[in-house]
N, C-alpha and C positions, 0 to 999 in steps of 0.2 A: 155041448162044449164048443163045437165048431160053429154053432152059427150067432155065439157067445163072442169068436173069435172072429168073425166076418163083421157083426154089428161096432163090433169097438171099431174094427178097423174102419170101417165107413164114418164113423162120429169122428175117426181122426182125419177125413180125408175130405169134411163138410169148408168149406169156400167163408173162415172165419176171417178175421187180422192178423189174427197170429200163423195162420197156416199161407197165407196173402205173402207175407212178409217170409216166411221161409224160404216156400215158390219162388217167390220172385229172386232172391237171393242165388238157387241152384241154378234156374234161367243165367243170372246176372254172370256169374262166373263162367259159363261157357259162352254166352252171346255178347259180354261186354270184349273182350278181347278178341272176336271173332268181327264184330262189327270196328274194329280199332286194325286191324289187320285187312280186311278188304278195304277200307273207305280210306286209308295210307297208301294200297296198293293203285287202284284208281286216281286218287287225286295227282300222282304222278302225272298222267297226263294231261291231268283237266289244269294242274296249273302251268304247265306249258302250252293248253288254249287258251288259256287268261294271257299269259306275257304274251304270245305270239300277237290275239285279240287287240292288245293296245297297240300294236305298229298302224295297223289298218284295218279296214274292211275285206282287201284281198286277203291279207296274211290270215284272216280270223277263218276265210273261207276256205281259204286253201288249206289250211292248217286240220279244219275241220274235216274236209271232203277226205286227208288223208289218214286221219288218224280214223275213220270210218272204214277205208279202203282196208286199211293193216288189219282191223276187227274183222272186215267179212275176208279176208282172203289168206290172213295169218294167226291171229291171236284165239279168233274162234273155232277153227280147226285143232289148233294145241289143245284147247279146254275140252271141246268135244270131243279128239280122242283120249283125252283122259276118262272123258261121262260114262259112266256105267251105274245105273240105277238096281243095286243089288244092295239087301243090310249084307256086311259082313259081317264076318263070325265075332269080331270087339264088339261086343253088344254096348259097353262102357262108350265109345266112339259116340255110333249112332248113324244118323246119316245125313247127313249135310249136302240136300237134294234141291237146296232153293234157287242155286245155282248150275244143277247138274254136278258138285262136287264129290259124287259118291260117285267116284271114278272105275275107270279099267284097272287102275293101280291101287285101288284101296280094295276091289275086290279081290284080284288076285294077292295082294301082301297080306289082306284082312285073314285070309285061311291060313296064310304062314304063320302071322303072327298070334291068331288063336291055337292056331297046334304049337306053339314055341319053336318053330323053324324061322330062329332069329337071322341065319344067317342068308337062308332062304327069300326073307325081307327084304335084303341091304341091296343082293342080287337084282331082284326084282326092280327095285328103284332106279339099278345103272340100267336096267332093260330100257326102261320106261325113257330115261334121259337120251340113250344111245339111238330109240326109235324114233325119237320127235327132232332130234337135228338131224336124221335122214331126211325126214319130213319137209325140213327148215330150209333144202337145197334146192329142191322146185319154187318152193315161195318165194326166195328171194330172186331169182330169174326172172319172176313173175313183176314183182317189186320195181325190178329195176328196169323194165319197159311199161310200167305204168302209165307215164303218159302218152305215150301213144294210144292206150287201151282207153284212156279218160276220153280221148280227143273224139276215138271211135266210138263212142259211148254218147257223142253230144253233148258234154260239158264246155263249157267257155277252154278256148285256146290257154286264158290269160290261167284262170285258177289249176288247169289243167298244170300247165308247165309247175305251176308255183309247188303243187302237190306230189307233182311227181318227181321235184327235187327232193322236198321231205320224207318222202316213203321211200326213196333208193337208202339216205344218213338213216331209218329205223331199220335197216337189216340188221344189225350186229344185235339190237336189242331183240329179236325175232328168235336169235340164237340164245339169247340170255332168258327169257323167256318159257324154252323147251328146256332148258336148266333148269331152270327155278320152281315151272309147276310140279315137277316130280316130284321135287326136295320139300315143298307146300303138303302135301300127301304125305311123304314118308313124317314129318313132324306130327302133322294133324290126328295120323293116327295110333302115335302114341303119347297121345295127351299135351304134347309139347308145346303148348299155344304161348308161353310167355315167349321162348325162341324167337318163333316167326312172328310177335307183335313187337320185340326191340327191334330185330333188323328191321324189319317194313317202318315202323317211325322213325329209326336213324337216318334209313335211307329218303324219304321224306322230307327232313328236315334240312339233308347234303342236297336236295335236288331244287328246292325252292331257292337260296342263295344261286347255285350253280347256274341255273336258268335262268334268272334275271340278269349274272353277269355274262352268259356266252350272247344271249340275245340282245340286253341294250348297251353292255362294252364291250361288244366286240364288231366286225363288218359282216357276222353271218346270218342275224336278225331271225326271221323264224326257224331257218336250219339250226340255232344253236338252240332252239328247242327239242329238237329232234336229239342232237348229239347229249342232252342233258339226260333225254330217257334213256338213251345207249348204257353213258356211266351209271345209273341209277338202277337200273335195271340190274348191268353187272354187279354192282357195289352189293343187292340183294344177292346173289347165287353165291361171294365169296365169303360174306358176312353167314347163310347157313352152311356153308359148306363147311368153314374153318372151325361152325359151332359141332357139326357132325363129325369131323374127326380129331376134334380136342375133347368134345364134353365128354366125361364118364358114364349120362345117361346113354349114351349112343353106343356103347361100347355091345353090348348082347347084339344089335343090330348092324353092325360095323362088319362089309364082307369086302374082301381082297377083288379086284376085276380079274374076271376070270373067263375064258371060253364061254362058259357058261348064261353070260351074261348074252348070249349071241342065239343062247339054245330058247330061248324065250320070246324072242320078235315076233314067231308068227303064232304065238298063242297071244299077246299081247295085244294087235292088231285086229284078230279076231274078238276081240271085246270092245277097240276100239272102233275102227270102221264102223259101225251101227248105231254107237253111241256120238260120233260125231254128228253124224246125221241128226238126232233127236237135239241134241244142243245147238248147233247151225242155223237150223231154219228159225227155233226161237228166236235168237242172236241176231240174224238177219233181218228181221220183219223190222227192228228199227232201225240197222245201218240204210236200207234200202230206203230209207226214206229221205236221210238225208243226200243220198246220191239222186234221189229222184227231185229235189229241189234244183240243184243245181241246172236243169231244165226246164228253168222257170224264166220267164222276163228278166228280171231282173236277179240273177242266181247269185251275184255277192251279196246280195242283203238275203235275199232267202233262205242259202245254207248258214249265213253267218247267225240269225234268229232262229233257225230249226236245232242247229248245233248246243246255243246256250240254253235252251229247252229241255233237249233229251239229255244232253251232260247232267242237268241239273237231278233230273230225275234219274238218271242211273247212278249219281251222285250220292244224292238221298235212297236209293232202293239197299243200299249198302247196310243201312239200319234195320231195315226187314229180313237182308239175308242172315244177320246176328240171329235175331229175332227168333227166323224158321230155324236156325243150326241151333238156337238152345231146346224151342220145340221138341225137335227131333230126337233130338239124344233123350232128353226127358221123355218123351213118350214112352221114345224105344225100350227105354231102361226101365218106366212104371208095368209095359207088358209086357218085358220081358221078366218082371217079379210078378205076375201074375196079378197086378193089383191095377184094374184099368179105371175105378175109380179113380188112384191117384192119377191116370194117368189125364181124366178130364180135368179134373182138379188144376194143373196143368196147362193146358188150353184155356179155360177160363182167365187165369192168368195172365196169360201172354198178349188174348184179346185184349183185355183189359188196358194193361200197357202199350200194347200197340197204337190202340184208340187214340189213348191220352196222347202218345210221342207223335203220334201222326195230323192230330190235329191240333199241335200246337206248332208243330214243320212249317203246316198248310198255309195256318196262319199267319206266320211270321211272314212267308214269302208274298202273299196274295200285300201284308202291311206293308212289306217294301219295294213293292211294284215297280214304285216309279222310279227307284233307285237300283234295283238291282243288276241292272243288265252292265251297269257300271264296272262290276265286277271282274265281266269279258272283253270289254269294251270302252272306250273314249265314243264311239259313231253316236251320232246323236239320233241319225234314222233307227240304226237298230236297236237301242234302249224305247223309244218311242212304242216300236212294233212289237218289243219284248213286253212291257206293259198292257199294251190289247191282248196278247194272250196270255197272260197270269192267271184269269179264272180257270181257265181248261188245263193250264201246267196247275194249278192247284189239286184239279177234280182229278187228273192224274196220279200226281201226289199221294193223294186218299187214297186212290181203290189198288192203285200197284202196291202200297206197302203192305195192305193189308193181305193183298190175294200171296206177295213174298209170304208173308209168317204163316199162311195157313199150310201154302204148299209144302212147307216144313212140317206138318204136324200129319199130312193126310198121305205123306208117303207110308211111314211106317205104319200107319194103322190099316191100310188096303194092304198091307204085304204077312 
C-alpha cells in the first residue's frame, strides 16, 4: 500500500508540462514580487547614477566612488546585522539566503511568530529598528569627514571633495534605511510581499521625477541626487509604517513600545555582530573595487566605467535574488513535506528558467554594447571603454545569476 503510495507520488512529481507550468507558477508567485521589490529598491540609487552620470565625468565618478563608500561603511553593515543564516520556525517563509536576507530578525521573530507570540513579534522589530540607529550614530561621523579619509586613501583631491559632499546629504537616508530593513523583515515574514512591492514601486516612481528635477532644475546638480535618496528612502519607512499601523493584517503583530523593546539589544547583537561579518566581506570584494580604481591614471574615467559595470550587474543579480527567494521557500517547503522528489522537481525548474532569463539578459546587453553606456552617460570616452568590456560584463552576467538562484536552493538543503 505504501510503496503504491510513494510510486504515485513520484509519477506526479516526474518534470512533465503540466507539472513544468505548475512549478513554475508557485516559483512565480513568490520570486515575481520579490525580484519587483529588490530591483525597485536598488534602482533608487542607480538612477540617481544615471542623472548625476549626465552632468559629467567627475559627477559620474564622484557619485560613484560615494554611493560605493555608503555600501562599504553604512548600508552593508545594516544588512549584515540583520544576516543570520538560520531556517526559522515559518517553514511557509523559507529562507531568503541569496542575499543574506535570513536575518538576526527573522530568526529571532521566526520562533515568536511560529509559537503565536504575536506580540513578541512587533517587540522584536522595534528592537531591531531601535539597534541599527544606534548603529547609524558612528556612521554618520564617519560620513561626514569622508573626505579627508578619501584624500588619505589616495584618491584624486578633485572626486574626493565631490564625494564627500554627497555622502555627508546621504546621512538622513542611513537613518531611513536602519528603519526600513527591520520593517522589510517584519513584512517578508508574514507573507506580506504585495505591502512591500507597492511602496518600493510608488516610491520608485516619486524618486525618478524628483531626481531629475533637484539635479537639472535646480543649482544642486549631483547633491540633489543624494537629497532625492533621503526623500525616497523616507517616503518607504512611512508608506510601511502607516501600512502597519492601519492594515487589519498587522493587528495580531501590532505591540505598544515598551521597556522591553530595550530588554532585547544585546541578544539581538549577539546574532548580529557575526552575521555582519559573513555579509560584509561578500559586499565589499566589489565595492573595493571600485575604490581601488580611483588609484588608477586616469581614475575619472576608470571609476566612472567600473561603476556602470558593477551597477549593471548588481542591477541585473536582483532577478536571481527572486529567483533563489522562490527556490528556497520551495525547497524548504517540499522537505519540509517530506517529499524531496518534489523538491528536485523544483530546482529543475528554476534552472531551467534561469538559463532561459539569463541568457536572454546577456544577450541583449552584449547586442547593445555600443549604446548602452549611454544610459550613465553623455562622455563619449567612457561609452567607448564601456563597449570593450561588454564581453566580460556579459560572462558575468551568466555565471552571477546563476551561482544567485542556486545559493537559494543549497541553503536549505545542507541545513
Amino acid at each position: 500500500m505504501e510503496e503504491g503510495l510513494l510510486s504515485e507520488r513520484r509519477d506526479d512529481n516526474r518534470l512533465t508540462w503540466s507539472v513544468f507550468v505548475e512549478e513554475a507558477k508557485k516559483l512565480g508567485y513568490i520570486a515575481g514580487p520579490m525580484v519587483a521589490v529588490t530591483l525597485s529598491q536598488f534602482l533608487v540609487q542607480v538612477v540617481s547614477l544615471m542623472m548625476a552620470g549626465h552632468i559629467g565625468e567627475l559627477a559620474l565618478s564622484s557619485t560613484a566612488i560615494a554611493i560605493s563608500i555608503s555600501s562599504v561603511t553604512g548600508f552593508s553593515l545594516l544588512v549584515g546585522s540583520l544576516s543570520f543564516s538560520l531556517i526559522s520556525s515559518t517553514n511557509s517563509i523559507g529562507v531568503f539566503n541569496t542575499m543574506g536576507l535570513a536575518s538576526a530578525l527573522e530568526t529571532l521573530c521566526g520562533q515568536a511568530y511560529g509559537a503565536q507570540q504575536y506580540k513578541k513579534f512587533g517587540t522584536q522589530t522595534y528592537t531591531a529598528i531601535f539597534s541599527l540607529l544606534i548603529v547609524c550614530i558612528p556612521l554618520s561621523v564617519l560620513w561626514k569627514y569622508m573626505e579627508n579619509i578619501l584624500v588619505l586613501m589616495g584618491q584624486s583631491p578633485s572626486i574626493s571633495h565631490e564625494a564627500g559632499k554627497f555622502i555627508t546629504w546621504l546621512i538622513p537616508s542611513l537613518f531611513a534605511y536602519a528603519t526600513f530593513q527591520p520593517f522589510i523583515r517584519y513584512f517578508q515574514m508574514q507573507s506580506m510581499l504585495l505591502a512591500m512591492l507597492i511602496s518600493s514601486t510608488v516610491a520608485l516612481c516619486l524618486h525618478i521625477p524628483l531626481c531629475w528635477f533637484l539635479v537639472y532644475k535646480t543649482e544642486l546638480k549631483n547633491i540633489g541626487a543624494a537629497i532625492a535618496i533621503d526623500i525616497t528612502m523616507w517616503l518607504n519607512v512611512i508608506f510601511l509604517f502607516l501600512y502597519m499601523i492601519c492594515s487589519s493584517s498587522c493587528e495580531k503583530t501590532r505591540a505598544p513600545i515598551s521597556i522591553e523593546v530595550l530588554h532585547g539589544i544585546k541578544q539581538f547583537f549577539s546574532y548580529a555582530i557575526p552575521s555582519a561579518v559573513m555579509v560584509c566581506l561578500e559586499w565589499w570584494s566589489y565595492e573595493f573595487l571600485i575604490l581601488l580604481s580611483g588609484l588608477l591614471p586616469n581614475p575619472e574615467l576608470e571609476t566612472s566605467v567600473l561603476s556602470v559595470c558593477l551597477n549593471t550587474i548588481a542591477t541585473l543579480y536582483a532577478i536571481a535574488y527572486g529567483f533563489g527567494a522562490g527556490i528556497s521557500t520551495r525547497v524548504s517547503n517540499e522537505l519540509g513535506a517530506g517529499n524531496p522528489q518534489g523538491a528536485r522537481v523544483a530546482v529543475y525548474v528554476v534552472l531551467l528558467i534561469a538559463i532561459v532569463e539569463t541568457s536572454i539578459v546577456s544577450t541583449g546587453v552584449f547586442a547593445s554594447r555600443h549604446v548602452f553606456g549611454y544610459i550613465f552617460t553623455n562622455e563619449k570616452e567612457v561609452i567607448d571603454y564601456v563597449t570593450k568590456m561588454a564581453p566580460l560584463l556579459c560572462l558575468n552576467i551568466l555565471m552571477d545569476s546563476l551561482q544567485g538562484t542556486l545559493s537559494g536552493y543549497i541553503q536549505p538543503s545542507i541545513i
